[in-house]
C-alpha positions as CSV (number, residue, x, y, z in Angstrom):
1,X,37.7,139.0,115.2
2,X,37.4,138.2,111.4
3,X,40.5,137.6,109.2
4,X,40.4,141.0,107.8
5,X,40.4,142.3,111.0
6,X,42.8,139.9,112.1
7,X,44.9,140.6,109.2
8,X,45.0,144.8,109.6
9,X,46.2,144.2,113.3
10,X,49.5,141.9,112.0
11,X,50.0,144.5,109.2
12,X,50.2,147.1,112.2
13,X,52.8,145.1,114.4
14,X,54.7,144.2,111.5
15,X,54.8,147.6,110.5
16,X,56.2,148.8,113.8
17,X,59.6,147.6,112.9
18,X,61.9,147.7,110.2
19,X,59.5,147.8,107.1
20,X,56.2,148.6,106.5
21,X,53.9,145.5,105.6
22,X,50.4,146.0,104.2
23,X,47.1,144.7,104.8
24,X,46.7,143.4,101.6
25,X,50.3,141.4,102.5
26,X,49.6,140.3,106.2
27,X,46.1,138.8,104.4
28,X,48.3,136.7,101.8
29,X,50.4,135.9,105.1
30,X,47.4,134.8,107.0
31,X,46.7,132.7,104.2
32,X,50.0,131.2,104.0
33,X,50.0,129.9,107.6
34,X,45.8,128.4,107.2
35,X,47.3,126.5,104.1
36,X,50.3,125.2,105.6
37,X,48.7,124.0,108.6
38,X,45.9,122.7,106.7
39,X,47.9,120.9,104.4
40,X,50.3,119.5,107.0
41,X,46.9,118.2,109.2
42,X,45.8,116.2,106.1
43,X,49.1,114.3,106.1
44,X,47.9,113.4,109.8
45,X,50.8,115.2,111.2
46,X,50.9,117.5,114.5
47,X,51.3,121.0,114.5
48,X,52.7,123.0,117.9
49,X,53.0,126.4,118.9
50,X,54.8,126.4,121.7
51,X,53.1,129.1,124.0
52,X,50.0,129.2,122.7
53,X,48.5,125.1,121.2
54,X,48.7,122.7,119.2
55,X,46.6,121.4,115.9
56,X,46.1,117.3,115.8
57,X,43.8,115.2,113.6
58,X,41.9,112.8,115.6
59,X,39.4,109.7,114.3
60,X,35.7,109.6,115.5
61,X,34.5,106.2,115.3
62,X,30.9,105.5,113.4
63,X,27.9,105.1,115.3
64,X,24.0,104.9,115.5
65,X,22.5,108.1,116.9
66,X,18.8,109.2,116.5
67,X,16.7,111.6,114.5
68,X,15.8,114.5,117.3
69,X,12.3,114.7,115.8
70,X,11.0,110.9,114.9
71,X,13.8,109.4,117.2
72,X,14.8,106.9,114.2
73,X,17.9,105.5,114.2
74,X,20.7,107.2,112.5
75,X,24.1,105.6,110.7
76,X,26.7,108.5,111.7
77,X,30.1,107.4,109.0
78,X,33.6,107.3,110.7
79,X,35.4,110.7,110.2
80,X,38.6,112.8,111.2
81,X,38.3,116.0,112.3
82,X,40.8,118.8,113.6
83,X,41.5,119.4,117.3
84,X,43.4,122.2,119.1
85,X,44.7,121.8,122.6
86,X,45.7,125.2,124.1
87,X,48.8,125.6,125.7
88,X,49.2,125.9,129.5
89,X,50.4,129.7,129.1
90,X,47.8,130.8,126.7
91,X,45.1,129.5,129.3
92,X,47.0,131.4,132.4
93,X,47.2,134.6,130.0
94,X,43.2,134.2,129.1
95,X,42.1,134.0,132.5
């Protein structure tokens, strides 16, 4: 599913209720919530949804790995990168 896609189908359950929401508005939503986690993940902070995961920032330390095709030695830097865990009830409802 892309985000347009992603975004029509929130404009339609919004839309069931009170007020009508538009695609173009559930889009600027969807964009809201990306930026806030996004911004709340740089500050190394945790986000949770309870029900369905939670967003943590976790460290990979550097290391040596090697070139696939000469087999050199490669320096890999030290980085942080984004995890998600999902929540035990999101898992049950996948399955």
């Amino acid at each position: 599913m892309t985000k347009a896609q992603f975004a029509a189908r929130l404009a339609e359950k919004l839309s069931s209720r009170e007020r009508t929401v538009s695609k173009a508005e559930a889009g600027r939503i969807v964009d809201e919530i990306t930026s806030l986690v996004t911004t709340v993940l740089k500050r190394g902070d945790k986000v949770r949804f309870p029900g369905f995961g939670s967003f943590r920032v976790s460290k990979r330390k550097a290391r040596t790995a090697r070139n696939p095709q000469t087999g050199e030695p490669v320096r890999v830097p030290a980085r942080t990168v984004p995890r998600f865990t999902a929540a035990k009830e999101l898992k049950a409802a996948i399955k």
